[in-house]
C-alpha positions as a Python dict, from the first residue, in 0.01 Angstrom:
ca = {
    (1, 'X'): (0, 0, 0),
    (2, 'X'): (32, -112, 384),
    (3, 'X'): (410, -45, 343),
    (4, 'X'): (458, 219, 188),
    (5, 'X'): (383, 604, 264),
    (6, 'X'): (287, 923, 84),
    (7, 'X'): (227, 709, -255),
    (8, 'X'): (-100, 847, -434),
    (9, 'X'): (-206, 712, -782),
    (10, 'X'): (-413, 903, -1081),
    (11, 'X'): (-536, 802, -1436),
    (12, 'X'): (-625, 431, -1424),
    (13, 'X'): (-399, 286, -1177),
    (14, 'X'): (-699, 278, -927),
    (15, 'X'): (-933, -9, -796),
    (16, 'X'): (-1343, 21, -884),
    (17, 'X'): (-1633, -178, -870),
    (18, 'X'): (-1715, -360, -1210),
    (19, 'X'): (-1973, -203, -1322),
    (20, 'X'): (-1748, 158, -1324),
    (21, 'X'): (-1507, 1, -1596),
    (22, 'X'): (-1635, 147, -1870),
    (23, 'X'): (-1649, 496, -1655),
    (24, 'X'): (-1278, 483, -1594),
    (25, 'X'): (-1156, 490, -1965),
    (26, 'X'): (-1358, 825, -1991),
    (27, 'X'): (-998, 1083, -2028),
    (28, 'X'): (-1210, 1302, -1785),
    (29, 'X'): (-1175, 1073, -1542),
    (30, 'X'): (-831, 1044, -1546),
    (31, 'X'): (-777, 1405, -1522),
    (32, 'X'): (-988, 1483, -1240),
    (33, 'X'): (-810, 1158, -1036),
    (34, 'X'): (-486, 1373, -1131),
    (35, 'X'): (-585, 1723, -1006),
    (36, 'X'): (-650, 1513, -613),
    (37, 'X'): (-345, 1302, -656),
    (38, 'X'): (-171, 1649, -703),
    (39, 'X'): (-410, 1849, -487),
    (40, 'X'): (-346, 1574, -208),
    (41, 'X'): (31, 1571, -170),
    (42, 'X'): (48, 1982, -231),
    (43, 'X'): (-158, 1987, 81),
    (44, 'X'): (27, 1710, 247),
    (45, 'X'): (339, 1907, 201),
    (46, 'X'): (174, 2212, 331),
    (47, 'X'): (-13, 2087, 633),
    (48, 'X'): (309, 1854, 706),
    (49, 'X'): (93, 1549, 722),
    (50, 'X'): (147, 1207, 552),
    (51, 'X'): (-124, 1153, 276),
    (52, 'X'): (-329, 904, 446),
    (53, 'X'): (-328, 1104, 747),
    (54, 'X'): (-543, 1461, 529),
    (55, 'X'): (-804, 1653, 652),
    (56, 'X'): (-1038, 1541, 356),
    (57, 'X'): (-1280, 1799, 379),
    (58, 'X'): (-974, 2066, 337),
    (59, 'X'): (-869, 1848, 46),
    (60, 'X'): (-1263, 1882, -56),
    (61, 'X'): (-1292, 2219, -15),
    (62, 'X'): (-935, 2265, -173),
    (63, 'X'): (-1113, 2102, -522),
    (64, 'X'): (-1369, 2309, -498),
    (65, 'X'): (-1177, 2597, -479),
    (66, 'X'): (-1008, 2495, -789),
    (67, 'X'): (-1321, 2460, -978),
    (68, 'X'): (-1268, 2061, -1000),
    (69, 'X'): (-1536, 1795, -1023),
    (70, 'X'): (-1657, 1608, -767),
    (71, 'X'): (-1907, 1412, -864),
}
């Protein structure tokens, strides 16, 4: 949202294309959204950043680290 700050969504509270629907009621899905939403703002906190305003390849390399997929 334009209006708000340090809001992040997971599970399927998220916009896709179409043709991912069927993608996004996969429970995998909404568990891997979760570990960034949580990954995000832990590193937001740390780095004392607002969440739009992340390093995403620290945030990246941060899932990696934690063994999460990316895809």
């Amino acid at each position: 949202p334009k209006k708000t700050e340090n809001l992040l969504v997971a599970g399927r509270c998220f916009c896709f294309e179409d043709k991912l629907v069927e993608d996004t009621r996969i429970i995998g899905t909404c568990l891997v959204t979760g570990q960034g939403a949580g990954a995000a703002a832990g590193l937001a906190v740390k780095e004392r950043v607002k969440a739009r305003d992340l390093n995403i390849s620290k945030l990246k390399q941060l899932l990696k680290d934690q063994g999460a997929w990316l895809g």
